[in-house]
MARFI-271645 format. One record per residue (C-alpha): residue in one letter; residue number from 1; x, y, z. Coordinates in pm, 1 decimal, always signed. Example, Ala and Ser with C-alpha at 12.3 -4.5 7.8 and 13.67 -1.06 7.14 Angstrom:
+------+------+----------+----------+----------+
: roro : roba :        X :        Y :        Z :
+------+------+----------+----------+----------+
:    A :    1 :  +1230.0 :   -450.0 :   +780.0 :
:    S :    2 :  +1367.0 :   -106.0 :   +714.0 :
+------+------+----------+----------+----------+
***
This chain:
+------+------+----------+----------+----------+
: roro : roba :        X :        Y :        Z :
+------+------+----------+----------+----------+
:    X :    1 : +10825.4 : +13806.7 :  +7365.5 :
:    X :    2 : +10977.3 : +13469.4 :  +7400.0 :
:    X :    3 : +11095.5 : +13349.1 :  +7777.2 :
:    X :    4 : +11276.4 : +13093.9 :  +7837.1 :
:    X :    5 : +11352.8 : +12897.1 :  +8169.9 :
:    X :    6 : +11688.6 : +13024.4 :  +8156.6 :
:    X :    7 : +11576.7 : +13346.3 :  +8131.5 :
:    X :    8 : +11412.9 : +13356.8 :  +8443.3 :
:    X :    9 : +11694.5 : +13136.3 :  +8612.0 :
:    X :   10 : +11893.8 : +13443.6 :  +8486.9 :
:    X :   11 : +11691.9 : +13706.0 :  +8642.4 :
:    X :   12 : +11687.6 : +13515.6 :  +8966.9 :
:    X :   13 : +12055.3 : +13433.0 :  +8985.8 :
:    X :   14 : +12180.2 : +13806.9 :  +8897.9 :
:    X :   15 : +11936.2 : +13923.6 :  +9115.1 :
:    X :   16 : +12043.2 : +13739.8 :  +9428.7 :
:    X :   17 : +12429.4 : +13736.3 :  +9306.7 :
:    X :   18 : +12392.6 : +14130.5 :  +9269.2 :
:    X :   19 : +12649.7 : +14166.2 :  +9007.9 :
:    X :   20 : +12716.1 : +13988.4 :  +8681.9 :
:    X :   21 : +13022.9 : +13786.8 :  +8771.5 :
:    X :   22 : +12912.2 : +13605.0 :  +9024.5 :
:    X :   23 : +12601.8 : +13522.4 :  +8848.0 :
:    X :   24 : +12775.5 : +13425.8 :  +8583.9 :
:    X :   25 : +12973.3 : +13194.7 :  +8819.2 :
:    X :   26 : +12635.8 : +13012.6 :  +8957.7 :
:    X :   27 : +12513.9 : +12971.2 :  +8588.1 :
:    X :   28 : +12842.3 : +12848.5 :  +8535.4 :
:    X :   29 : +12827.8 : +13026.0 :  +8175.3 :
:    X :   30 : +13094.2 : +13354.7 :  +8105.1 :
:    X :   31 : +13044.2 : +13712.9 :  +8183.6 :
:    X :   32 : +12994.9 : +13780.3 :  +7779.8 :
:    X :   33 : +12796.9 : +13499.2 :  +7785.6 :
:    X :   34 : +12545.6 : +13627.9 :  +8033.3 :
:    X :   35 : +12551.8 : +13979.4 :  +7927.0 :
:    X :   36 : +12464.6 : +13883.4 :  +7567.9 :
:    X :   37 : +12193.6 : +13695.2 :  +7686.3 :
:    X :   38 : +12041.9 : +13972.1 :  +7907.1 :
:    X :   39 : +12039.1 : +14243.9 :  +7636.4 :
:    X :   40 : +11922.6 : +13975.9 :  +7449.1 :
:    X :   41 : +11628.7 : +13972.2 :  +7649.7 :
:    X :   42 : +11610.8 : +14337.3 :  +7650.7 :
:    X :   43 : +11530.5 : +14367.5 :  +7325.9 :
:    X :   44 : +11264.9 : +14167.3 :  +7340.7 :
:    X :   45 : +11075.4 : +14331.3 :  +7620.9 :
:    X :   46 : +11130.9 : +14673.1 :  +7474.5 :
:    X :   47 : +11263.5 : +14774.0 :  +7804.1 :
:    X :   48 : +11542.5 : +14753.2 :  +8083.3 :
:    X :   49 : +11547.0 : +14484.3 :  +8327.6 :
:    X :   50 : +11852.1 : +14597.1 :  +8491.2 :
:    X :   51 : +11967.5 : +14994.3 :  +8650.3 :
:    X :   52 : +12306.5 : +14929.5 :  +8555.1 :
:    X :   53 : +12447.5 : +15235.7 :  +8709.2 :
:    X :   54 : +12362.6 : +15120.8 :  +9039.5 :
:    X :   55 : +12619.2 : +14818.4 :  +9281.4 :
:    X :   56 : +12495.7 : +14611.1 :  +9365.0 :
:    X :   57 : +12280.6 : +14576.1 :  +9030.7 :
:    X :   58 : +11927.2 : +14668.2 :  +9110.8 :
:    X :   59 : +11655.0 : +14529.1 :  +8910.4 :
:    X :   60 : +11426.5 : +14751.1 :  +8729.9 :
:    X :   61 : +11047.2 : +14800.8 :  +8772.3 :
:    X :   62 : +11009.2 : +14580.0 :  +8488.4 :
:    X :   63 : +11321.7 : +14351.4 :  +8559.2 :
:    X :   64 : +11080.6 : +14285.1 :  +8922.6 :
:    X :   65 : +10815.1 : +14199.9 :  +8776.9 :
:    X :   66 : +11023.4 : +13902.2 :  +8588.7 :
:    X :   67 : +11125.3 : +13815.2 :  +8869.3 :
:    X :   68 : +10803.4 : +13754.6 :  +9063.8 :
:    X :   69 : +10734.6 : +13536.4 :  +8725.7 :
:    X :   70 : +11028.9 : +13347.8 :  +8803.2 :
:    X :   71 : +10993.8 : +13288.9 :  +9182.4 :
:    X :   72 : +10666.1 : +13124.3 :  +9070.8 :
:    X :   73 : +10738.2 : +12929.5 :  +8780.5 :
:    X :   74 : +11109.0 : +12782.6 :  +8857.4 :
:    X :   75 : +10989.2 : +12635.0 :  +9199.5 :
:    X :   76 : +10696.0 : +12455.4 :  +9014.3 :
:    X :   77 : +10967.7 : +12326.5 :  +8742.6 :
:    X :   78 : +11233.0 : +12210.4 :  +9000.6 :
:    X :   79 : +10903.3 : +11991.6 :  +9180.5 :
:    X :   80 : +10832.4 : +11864.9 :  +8833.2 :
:    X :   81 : +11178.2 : +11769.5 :  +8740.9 :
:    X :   82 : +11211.3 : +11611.5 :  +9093.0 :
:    X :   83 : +10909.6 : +11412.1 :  +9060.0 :
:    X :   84 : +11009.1 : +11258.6 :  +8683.6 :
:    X :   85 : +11339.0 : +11217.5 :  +8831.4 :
:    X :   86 : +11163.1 : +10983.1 :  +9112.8 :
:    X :   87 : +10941.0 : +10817.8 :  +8818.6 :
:    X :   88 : +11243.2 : +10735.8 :  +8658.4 :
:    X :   89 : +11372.9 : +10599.6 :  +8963.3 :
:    X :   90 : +11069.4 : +10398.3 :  +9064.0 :
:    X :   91 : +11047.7 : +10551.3 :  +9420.8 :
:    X :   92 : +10766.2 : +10808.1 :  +9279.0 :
:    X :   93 : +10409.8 : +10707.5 :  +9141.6 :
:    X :   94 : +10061.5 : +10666.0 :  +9188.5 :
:    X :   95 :  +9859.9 : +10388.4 :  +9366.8 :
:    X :   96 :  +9476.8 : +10466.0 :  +9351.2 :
:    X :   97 :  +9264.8 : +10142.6 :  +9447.3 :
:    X :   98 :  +8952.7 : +10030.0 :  +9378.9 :
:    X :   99 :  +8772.3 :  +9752.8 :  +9575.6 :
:    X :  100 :  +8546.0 :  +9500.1 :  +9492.5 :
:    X :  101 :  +8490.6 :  +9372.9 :  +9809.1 :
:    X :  102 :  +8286.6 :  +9572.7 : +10076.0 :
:    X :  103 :  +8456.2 :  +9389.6 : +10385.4 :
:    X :  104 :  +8790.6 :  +9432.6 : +10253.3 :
:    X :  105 :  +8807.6 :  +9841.0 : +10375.3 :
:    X :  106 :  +8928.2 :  +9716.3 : +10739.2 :
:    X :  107 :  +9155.8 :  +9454.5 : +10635.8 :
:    X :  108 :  +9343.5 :  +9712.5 : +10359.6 :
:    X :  109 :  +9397.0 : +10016.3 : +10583.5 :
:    X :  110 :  +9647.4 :  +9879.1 : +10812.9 :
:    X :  111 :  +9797.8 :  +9757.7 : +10453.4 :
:    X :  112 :  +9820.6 : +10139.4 : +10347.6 :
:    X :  113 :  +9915.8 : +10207.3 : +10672.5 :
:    X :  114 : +10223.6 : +10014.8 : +10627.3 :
:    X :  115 : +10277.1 : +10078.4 : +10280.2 :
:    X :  116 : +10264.1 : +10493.4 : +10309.5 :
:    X :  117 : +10575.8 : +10464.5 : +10517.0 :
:    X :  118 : +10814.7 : +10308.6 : +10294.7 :
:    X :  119 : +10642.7 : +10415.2 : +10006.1 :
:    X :  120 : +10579.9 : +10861.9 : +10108.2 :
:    X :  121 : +10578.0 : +10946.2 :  +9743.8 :
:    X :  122 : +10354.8 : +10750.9 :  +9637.2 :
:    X :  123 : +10018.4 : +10915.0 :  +9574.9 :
:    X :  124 :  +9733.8 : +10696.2 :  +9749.0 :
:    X :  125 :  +9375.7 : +10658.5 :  +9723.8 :
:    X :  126 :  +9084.1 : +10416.5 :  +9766.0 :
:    X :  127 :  +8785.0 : +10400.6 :  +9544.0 :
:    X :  128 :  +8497.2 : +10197.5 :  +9633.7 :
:    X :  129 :  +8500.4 :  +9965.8 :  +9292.1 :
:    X :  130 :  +8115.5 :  +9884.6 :  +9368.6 :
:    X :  131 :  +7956.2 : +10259.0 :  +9200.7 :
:    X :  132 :  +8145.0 : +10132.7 :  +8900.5 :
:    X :  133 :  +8319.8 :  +9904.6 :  +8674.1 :
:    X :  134 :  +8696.2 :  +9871.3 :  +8855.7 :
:    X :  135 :  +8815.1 :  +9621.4 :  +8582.8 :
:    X :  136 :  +8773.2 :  +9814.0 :  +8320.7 :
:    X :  137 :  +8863.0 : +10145.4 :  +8487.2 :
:    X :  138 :  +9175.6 :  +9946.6 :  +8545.9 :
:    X :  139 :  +9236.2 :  +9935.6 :  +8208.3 :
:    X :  140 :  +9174.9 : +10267.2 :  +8123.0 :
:    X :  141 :  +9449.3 : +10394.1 :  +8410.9 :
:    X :  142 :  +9189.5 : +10536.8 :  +8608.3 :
:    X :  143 :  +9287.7 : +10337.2 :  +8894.1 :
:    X :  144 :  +9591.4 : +10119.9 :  +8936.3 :
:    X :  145 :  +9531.6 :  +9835.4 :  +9123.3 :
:    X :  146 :  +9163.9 :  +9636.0 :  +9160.6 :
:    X :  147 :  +9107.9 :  +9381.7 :  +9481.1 :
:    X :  148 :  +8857.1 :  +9163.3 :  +9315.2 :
:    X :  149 :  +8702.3 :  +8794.6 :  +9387.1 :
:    X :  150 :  +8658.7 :  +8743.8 :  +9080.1 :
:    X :  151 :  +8942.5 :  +8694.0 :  +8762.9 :
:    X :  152 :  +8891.9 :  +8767.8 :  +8451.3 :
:    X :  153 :  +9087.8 :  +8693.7 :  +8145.5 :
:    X :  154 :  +9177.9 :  +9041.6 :  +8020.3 :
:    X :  155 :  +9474.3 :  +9136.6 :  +7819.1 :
:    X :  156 :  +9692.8 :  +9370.1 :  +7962.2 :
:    X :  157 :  +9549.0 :  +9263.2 :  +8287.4 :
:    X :  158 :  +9751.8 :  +9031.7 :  +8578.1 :
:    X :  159 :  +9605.9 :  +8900.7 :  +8863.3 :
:    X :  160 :  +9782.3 :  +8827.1 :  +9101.4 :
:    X :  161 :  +9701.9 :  +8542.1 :  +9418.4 :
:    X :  162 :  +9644.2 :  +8761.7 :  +9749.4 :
:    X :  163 :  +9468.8 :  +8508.9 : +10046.8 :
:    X :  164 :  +9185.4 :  +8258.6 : +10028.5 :
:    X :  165 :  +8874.7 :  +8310.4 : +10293.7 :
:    X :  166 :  +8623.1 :  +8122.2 : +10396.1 :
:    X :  167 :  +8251.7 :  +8255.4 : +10377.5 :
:    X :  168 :  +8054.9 :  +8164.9 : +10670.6 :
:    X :  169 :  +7699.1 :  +8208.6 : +10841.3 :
:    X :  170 :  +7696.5 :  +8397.5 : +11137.2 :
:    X :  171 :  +7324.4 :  +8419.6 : +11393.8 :
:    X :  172 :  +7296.2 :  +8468.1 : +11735.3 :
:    X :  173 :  +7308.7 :  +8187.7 : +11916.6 :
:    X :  174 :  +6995.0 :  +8154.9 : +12023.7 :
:    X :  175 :  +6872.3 :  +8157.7 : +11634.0 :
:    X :  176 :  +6768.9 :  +7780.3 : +11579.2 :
:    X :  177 :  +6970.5 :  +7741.9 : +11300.6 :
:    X :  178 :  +7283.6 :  +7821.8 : +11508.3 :
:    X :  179 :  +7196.4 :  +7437.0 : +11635.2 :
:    X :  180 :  +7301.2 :  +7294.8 : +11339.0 :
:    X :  181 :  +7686.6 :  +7213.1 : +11250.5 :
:    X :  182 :  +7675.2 :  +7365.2 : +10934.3 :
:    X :  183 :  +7400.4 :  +7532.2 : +10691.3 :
:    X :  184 :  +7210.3 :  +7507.0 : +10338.7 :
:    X :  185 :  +7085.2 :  +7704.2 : +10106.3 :
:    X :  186 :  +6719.6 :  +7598.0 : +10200.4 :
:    X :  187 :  +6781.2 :  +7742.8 : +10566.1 :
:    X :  188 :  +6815.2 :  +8110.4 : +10412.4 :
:    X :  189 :  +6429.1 :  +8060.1 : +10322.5 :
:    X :  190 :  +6238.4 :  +8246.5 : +10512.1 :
:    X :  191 :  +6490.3 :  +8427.6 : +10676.3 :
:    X :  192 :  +6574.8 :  +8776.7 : +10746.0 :
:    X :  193 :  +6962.1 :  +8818.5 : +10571.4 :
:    X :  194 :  +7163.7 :  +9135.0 : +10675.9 :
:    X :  195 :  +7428.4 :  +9227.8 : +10372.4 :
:    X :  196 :  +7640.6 :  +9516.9 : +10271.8 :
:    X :  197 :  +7453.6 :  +9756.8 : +10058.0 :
:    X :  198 :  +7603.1 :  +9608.6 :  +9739.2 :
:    X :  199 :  +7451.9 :  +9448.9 :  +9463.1 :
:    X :  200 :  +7366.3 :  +9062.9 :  +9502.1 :
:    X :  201 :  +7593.7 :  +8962.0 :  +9223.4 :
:    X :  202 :  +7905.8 :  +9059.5 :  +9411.6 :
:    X :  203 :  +7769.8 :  +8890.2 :  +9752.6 :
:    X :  204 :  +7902.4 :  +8541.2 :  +9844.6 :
:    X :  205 :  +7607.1 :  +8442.5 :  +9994.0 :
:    X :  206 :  +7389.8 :  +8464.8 :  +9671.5 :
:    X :  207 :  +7711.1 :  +8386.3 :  +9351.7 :
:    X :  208 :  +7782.4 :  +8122.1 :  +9569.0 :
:    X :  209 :  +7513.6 :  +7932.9 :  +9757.4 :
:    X :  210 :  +7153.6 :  +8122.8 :  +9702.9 :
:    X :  211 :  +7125.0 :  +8194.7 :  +9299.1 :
:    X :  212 :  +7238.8 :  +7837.5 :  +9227.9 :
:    X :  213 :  +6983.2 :  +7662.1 :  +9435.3 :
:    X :  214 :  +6699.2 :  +7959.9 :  +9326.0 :
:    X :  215 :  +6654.1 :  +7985.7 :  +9711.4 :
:    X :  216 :  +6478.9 :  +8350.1 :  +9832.3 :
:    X :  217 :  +6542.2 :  +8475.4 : +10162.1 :
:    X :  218 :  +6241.8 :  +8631.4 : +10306.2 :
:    X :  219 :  +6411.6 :  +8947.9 : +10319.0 :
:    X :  220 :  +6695.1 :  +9143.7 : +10253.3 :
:    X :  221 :  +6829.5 :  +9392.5 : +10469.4 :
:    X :  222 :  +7169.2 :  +9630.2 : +10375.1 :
:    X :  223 :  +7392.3 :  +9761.0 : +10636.0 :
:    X :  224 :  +7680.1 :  +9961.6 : +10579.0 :
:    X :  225 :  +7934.8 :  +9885.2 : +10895.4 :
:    X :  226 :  +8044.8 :  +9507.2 : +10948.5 :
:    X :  227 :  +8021.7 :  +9626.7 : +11361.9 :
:    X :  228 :  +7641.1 :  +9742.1 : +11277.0 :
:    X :  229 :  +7579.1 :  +9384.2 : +11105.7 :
:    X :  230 :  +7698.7 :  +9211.4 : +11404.9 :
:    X :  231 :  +7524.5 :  +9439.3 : +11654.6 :
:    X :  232 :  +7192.1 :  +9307.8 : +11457.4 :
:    X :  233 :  +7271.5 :  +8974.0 : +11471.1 :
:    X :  234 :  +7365.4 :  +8938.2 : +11783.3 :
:    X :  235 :  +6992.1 :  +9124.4 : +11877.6 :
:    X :  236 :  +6862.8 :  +8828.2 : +11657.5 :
:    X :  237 :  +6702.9 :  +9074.1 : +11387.5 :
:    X :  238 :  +6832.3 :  +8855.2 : +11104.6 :
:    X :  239 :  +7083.4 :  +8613.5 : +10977.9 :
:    X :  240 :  +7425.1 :  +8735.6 : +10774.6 :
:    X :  241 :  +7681.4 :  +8588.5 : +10565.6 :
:    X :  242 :  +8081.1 :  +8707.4 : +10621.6 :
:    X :  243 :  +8411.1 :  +8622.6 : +10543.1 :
:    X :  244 :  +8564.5 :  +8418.7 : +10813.9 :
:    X :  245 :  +8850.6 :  +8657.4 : +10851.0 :
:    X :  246 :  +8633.7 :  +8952.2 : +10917.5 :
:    X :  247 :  +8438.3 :  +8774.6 : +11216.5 :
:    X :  248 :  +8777.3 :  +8590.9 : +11358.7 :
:    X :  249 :  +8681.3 :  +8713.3 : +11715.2 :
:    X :  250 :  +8346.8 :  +8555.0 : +11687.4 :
:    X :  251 :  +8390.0 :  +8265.2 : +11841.6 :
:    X :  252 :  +8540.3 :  +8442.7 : +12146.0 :
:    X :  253 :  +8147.2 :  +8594.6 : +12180.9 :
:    X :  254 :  +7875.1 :  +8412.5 : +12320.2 :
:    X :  255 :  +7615.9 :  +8605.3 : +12169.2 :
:    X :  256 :  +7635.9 :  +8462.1 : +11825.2 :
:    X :  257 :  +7806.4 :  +8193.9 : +11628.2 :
:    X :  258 :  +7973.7 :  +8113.8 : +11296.3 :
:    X :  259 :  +7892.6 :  +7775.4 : +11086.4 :
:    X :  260 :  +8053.3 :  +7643.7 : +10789.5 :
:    X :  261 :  +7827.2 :  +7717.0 : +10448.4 :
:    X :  262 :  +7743.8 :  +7352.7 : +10313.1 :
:    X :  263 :  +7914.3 :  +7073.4 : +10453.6 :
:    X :  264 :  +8221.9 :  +7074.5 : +10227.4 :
:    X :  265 :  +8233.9 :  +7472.9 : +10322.3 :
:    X :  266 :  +8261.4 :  +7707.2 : +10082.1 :
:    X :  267 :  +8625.3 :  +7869.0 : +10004.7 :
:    X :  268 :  +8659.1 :  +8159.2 :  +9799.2 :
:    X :  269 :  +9028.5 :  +8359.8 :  +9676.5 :
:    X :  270 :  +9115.7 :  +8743.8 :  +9675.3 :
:    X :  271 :  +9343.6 :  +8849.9 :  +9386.9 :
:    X :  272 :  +9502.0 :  +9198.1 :  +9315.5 :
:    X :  273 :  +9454.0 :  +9286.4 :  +8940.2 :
:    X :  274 :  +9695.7 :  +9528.7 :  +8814.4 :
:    X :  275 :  +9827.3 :  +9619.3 :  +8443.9 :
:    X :  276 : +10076.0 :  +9389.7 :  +8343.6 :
:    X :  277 : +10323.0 :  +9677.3 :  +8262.7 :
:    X :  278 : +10319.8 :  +9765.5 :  +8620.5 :
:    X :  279 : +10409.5 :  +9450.1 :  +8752.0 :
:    X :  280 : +10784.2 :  +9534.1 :  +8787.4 :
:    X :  281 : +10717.6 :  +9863.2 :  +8985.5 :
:    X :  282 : +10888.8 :  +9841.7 :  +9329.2 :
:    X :  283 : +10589.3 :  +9967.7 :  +9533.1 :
:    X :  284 : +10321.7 :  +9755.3 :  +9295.4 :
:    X :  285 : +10505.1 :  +9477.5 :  +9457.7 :
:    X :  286 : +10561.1 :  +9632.9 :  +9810.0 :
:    X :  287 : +10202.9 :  +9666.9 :  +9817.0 :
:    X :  288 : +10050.4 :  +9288.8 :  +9710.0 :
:    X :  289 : +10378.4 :  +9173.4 :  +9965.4 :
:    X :  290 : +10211.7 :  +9360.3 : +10266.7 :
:    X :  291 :  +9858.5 :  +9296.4 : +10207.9 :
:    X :  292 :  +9949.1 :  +8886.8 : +10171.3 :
:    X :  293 : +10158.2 :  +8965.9 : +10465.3 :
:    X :  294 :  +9820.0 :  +9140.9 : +10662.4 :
:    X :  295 :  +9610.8 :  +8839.2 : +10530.9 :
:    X :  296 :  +9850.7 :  +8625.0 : +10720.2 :
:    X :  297 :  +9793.9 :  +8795.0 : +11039.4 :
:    X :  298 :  +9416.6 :  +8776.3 : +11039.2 :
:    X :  299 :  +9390.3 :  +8408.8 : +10911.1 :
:    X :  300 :  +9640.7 :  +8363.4 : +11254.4 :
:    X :  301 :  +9410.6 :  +8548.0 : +11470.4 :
+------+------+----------+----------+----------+
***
């Protein structure tokens, strides 16, 4: 037997019309045309659909059963229709993120935040990009957009300029290297550093300043929650590297203190990498436009 959406758009309409006419006036096909198509139909199944003898038309035992087949199938095609219609449109899509940099969770949300209200068909989601490779699940389409320190020349691959930070040391301020006006990578010797649990090659601290000068820390201990790494410092249980933008209300707390990394200071850039073909996408660029617009509020506070 061979259904077709318009059968089951037929059942439905007839059944709800309760006559053939004015069915045949919501399909906005003939009378002939309608009733061909049902005996049509008819044939197929082997069986009446319809008790003809009765007004308004009543649907047979069998003729129900299609139509429980079409109250679930037509709603799922009209959702499916609407949603390539908003594809088309650009209004529809997905936005699934991956992120590269631990500290970056509290300044996105209030992005997404944002972004979910002009953008409430967009599908989004946020994938830690430190359990695996983001750039190159990028590339595959499992994700759409990567936050990422560090660019890479990929094809098919844009990256795009978000904010630049500014790494700094942060000990309590009775730690004796919160004396000095700025810090080395000899003072990490001998030190107890407090990082996010992720691996060193994605940490300032070490890329940076530490694996250059083949300086060790005494120890390394990972914390999850930026507050918790703070908390520690400030009990003077270790040292910790952050970006400047994530400890902006430092300064305003007497129990520890920030200091520039080297005396030049050490600057380092966010970018958003996204597929190139995706660059013209309304909400792709709704999305980089409020998290430079975010980045802006935090470098002001």
């Amino acid at each position: 037997m061979h259904i077709e959406f318009r059968h089951l758009r037929t059942i439905k309409a007839i059944h709800e019309a309760g006559g053939l006419a004015r069915a045949a006036d919501q399909l906005n096909i003939t009378q002939s045309a309608l009733s061909h198509q049902i005996k049509g139909l008819e044939d197929q199944a082997g069986v009446e659909l319809f008790v003809r003898r009765s007004k308004p038309m009543r649907l047979s035992p069998a003729g129900l059963r299609l139509l429980r087949l079409a109250e679930q199938v037509l709603p799922q095609v009209e959702a499916l229709t609407a949603e390539f219609e908003g594809l088309r449109k650009g209004v529809t899509g997905r936005m699934h993120i991956a992120i590269e940099c631990h500290a970056c969770f509290e300044w996105l949300f209030p992005v997404l935040e944002a972004f979910r209200k002009s953008w409430p068909d967009v599908d989004v989601d946020i994938r830690p990009g430190l359990a695996f490779d983001a750039l190159p699940a990028l590339m595959k389409e499992e994700v759409d957009l990567v936050v990422s320190s560090d660019p890479e020349d990929l094809p098919g691959v844009t990256f795009t300029e978000l904010f630049d930070y500014n790494p700094v040391f942060v000990a309590a301020s009775a730690h004796p290297l919160a004396q000095k006006p700025y810090v080395e990578a000899e003072d990490f010797r001998g030190q107890t550093l407090i990082t996010y649990p992720v691996e060193r090659s994605r940490l300032d601290i070490f890329s940076q300043l530490l694996t250059p000068a083949k300086v060790e820390p005494a120890s390394v201990r990972q914390v999850e929650l930026t507050a918790v790494i703070l908390l520690l410092v400030a009990s003077n249980r270790g040292i910790s590297v952050l970006p400047d933008w994530v400890v902006r209300e430092v300064k305003y707390n007497s129990d520890y203190v920030t200091r520039p990394l080297t005396a030049e200071g050490v600057t380092r850039r966010l970018y958003a990498a996204t597929r190139t073909a995706d660059q013209d996408k309304g909400f792709v660029q709704e999305l980089i436009s409020l998290a430079r617009q975010e980045a802006e509020k935090l470098q002001a506070a």
